[in-house]
N, CA and C atoms as a LAMMPS dump frame, in Angstrom:
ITEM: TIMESTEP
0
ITEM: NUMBER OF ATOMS
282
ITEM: BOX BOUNDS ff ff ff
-5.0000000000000000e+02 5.0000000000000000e+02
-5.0000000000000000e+02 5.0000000000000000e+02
-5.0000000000000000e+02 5.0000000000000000e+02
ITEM: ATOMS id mol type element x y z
1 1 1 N 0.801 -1.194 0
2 1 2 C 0 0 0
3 1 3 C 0.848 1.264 0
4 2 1 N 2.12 1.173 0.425
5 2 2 C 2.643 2.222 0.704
6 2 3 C 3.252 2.949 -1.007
7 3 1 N 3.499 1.62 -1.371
8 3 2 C 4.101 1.89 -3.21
9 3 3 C 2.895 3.078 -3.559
10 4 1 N 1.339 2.466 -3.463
11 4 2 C 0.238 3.073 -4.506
12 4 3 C 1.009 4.748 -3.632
13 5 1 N 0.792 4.767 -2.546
14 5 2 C 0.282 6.333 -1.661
15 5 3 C 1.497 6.969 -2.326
16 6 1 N 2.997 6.512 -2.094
17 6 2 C 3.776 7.072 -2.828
18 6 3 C 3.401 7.946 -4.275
19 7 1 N 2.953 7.05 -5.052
20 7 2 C 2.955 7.238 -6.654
21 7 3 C 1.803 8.269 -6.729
22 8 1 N 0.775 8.585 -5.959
23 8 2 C -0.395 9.369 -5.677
24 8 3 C 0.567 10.643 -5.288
25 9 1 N 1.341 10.69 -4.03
26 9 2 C 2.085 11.717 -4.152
27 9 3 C 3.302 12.704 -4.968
28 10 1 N 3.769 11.456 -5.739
29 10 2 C 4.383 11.824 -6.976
30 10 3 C 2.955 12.762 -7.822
31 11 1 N 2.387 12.362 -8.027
32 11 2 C 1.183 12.773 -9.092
33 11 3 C 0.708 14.15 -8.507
34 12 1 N 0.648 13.855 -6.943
35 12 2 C 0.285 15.382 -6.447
36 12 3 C 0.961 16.47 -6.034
37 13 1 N 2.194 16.146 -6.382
38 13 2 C 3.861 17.043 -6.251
39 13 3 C 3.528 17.72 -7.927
40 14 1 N 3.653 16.431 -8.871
41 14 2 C 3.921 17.433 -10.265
42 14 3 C 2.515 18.074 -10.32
43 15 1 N 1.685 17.787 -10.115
44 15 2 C 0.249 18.768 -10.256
45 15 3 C 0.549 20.185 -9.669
46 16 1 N 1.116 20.176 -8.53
47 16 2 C 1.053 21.336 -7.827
48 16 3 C 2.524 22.07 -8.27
49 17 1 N 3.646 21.293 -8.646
50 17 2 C 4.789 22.107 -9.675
51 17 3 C 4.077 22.699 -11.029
52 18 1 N 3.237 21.594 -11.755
53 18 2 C 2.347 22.654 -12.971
54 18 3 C 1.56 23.532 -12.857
55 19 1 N 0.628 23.541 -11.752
56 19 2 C 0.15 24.991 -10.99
57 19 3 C 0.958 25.861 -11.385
58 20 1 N 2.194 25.764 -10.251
59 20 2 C 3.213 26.895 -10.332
60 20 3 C 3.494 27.432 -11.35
61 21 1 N 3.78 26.765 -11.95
62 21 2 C 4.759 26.797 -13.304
63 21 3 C 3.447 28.005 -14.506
64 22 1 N 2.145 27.542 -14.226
65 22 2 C 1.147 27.885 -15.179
66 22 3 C 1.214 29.378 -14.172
67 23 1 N 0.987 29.381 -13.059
68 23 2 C 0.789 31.277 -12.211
69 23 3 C 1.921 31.67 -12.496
70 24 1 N 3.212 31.138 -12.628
71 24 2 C 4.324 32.16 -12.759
72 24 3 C 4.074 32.83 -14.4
73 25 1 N 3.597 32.037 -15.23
74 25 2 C 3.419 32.094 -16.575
75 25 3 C 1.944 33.648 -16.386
76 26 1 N 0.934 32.978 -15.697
77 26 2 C 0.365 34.492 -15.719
78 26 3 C 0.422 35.577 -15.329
79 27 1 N 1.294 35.483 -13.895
80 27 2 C 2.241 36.826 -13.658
81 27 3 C 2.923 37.803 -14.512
82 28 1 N 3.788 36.64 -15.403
83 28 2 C 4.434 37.642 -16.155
84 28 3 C 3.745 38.177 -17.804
85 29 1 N 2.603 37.022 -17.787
86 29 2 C 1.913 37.713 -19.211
87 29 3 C 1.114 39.365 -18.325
88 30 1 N 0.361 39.406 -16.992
89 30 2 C -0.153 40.346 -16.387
90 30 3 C 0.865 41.417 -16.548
91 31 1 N 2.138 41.321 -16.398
92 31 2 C 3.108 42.473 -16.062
93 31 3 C 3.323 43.041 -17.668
94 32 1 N 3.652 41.754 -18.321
95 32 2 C 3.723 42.289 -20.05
96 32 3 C 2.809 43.947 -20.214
97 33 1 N 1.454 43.069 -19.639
98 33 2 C 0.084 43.733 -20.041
99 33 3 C 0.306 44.933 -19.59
100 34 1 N 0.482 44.566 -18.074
101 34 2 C 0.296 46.357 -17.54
102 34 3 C 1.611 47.041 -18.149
103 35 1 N 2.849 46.849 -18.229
104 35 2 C 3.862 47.488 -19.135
105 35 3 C 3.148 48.143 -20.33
106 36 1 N 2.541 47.684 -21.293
107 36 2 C 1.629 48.285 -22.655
108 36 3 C 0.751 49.141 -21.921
109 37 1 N -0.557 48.81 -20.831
110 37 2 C -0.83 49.781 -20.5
111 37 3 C -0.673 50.889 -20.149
112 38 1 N 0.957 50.948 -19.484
113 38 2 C 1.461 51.935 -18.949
114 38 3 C 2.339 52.803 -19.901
115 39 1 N 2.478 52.524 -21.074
116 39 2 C 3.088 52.997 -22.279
117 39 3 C 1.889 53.609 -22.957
118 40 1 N 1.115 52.928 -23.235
119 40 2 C -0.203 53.412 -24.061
120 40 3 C -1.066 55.154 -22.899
121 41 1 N -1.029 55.12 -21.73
122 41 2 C -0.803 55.926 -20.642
123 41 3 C 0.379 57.085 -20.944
124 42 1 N 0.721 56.922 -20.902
125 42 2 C 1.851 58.032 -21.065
126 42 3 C 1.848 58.535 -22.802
127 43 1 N 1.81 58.111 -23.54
128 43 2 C 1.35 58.104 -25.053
129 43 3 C 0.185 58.556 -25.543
130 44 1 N -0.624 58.841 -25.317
131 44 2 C -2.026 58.892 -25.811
132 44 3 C -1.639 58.58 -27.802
133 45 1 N -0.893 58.922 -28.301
134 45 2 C -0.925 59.03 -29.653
135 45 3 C -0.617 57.478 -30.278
136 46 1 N 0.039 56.714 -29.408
137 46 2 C 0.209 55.523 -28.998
138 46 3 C -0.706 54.539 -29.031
139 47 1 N -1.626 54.66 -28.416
140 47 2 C -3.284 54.153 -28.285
141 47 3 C -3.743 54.233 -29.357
142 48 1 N -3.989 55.449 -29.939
143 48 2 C -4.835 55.72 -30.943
144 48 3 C -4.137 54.742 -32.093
145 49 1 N -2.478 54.724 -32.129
146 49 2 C -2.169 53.853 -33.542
147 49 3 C -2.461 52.243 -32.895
148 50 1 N -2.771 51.763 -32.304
149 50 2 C -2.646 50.231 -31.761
150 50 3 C -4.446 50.187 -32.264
151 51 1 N -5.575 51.41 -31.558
152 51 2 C -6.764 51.077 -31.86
153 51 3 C -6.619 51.092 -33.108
154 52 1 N -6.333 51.785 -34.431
155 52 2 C -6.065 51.638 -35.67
156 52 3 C -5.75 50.031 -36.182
157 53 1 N -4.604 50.208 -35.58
158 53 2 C -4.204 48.882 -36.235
159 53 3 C -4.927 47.584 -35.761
160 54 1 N -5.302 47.686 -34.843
161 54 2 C -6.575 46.385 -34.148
162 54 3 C -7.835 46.308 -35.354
163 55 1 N -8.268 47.777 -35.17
164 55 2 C -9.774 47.76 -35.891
165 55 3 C -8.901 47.372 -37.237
166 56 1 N -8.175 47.808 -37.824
167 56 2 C -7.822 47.16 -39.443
168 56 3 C -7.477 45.649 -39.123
169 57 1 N -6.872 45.246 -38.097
170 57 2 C -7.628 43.616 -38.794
171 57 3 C -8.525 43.004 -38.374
172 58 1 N -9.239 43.762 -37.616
173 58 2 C -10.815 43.111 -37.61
174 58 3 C -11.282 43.107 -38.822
175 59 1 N -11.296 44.184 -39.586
176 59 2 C -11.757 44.747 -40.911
177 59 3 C -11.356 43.481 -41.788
178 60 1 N -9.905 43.166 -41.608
179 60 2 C -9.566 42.462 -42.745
180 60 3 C -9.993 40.537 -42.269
181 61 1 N -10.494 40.527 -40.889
182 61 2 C -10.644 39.136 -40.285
183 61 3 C -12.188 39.31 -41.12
184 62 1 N -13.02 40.253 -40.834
185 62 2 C -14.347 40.146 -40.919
186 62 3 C -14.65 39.867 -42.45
187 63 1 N -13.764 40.356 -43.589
188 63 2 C -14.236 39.98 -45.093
189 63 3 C -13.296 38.696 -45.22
190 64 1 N -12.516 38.535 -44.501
191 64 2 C -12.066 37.094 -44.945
192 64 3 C -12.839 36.167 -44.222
193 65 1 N -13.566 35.948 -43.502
194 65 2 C -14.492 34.588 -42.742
195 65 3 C -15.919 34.447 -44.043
196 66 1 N -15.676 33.3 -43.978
197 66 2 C -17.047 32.771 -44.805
198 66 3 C -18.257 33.108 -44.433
199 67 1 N -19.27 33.293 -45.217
200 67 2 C -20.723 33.903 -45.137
201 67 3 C -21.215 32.836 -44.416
202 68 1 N -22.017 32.889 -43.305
203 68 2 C -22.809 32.369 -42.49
204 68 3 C -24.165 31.603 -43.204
205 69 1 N -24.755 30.625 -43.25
206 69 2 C -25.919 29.894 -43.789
207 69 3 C -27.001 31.384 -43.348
208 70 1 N -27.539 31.036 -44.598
209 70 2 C -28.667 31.854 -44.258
210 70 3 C -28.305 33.774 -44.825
211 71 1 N -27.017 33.715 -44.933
212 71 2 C -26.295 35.19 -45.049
213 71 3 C -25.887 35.033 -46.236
214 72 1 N -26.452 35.168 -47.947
215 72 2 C -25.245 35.2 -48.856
216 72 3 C -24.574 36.115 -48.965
217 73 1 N -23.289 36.241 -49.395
218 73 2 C -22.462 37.496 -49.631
219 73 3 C -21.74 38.218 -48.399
220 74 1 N -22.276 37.419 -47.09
221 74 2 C -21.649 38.479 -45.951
222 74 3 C -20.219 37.704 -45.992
223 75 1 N -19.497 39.274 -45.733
224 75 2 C -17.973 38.889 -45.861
225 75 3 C -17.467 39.69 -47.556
226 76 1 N -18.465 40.388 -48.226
227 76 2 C -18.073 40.653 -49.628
228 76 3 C -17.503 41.437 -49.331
229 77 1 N -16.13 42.456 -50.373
230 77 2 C -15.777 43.386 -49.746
231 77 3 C -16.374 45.221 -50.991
232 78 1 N -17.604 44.325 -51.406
233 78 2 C -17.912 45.725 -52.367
234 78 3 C -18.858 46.563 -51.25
235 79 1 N -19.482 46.15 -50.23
236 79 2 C -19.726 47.648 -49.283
237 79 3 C -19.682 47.504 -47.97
238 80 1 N -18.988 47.85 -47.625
239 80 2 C -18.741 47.662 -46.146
240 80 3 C -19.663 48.719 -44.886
241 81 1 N -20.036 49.45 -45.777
242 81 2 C -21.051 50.431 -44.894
243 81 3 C -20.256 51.89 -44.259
244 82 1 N -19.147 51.727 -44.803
245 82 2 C -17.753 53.008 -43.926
246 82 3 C -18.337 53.987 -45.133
247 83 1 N -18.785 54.787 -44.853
248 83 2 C -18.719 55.881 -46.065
249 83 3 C -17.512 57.085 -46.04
250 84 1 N -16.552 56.48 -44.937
251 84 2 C -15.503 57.424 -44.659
252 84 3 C -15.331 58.871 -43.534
253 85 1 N -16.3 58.563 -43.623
254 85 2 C -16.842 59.891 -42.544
255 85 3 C -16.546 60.412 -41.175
256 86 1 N -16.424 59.033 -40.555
257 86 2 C -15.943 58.979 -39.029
258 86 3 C -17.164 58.756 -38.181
259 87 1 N -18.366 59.348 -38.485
260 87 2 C -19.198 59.724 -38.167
261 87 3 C -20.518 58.715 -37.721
262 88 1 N -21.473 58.604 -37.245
263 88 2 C -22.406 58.062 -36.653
264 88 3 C -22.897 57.263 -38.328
265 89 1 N -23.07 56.353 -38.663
266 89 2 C -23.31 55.114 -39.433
267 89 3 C -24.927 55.143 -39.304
268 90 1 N -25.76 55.583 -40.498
269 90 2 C -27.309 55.662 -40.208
270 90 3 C -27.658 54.304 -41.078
271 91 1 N -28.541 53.32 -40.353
272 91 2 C -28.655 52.158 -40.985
273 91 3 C -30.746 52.347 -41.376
274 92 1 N -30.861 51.986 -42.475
275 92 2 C -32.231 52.302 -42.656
276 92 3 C -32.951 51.015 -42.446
277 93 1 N -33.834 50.959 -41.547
278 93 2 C -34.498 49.823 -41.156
279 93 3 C -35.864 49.843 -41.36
280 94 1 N -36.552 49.001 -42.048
281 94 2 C -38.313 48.425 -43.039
282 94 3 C -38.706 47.793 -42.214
């Protein structure tokens, strides 16, 4: 009996070393994070090019994914609805 309890504690040593191993891993992705935050903070002009460059590849994720059943054509890239404007997007609804 003593072999099994052993080998149970082996099993519950590396479980609790991969714990570790996985929180030290989110510590330092958290610190990554707040580092960018704290750059994007001090920057404001900074922000604005990262939101840019985010929303452009949403833009470019959203016409490359296949049209949904039921949706033909969504995903085309002849109108996207941007008329360039910046401005409040008026959608006409029947």
């Amino acid at each position: 009996m003593t072999d099994s309890a052993g080998g149970e504690d082996d099993v519950v040593a590396k479980g609790v070393e991969a714990l570790q191993a996985s929180a030290h891993e989110m510590i330092t992705a958290a610190r990554a994070l707040l580092d960018v935050a704290d750059e994007l903070v001090a920057d404001p002009r900074a922000a604005g090019t990262v939101v840019e460059a985010v929303s452009s590849l949403a833009r470019k994720a959203a016409r490359a994914a296949p049209a949904p059943p039921g949706r033909p054509g969504a995903g085309d890239e002849d109108d996207d609805g941007d008329d360039g404007s910046g401005g409040v997007q008026r959608i006409p609804v029947s």
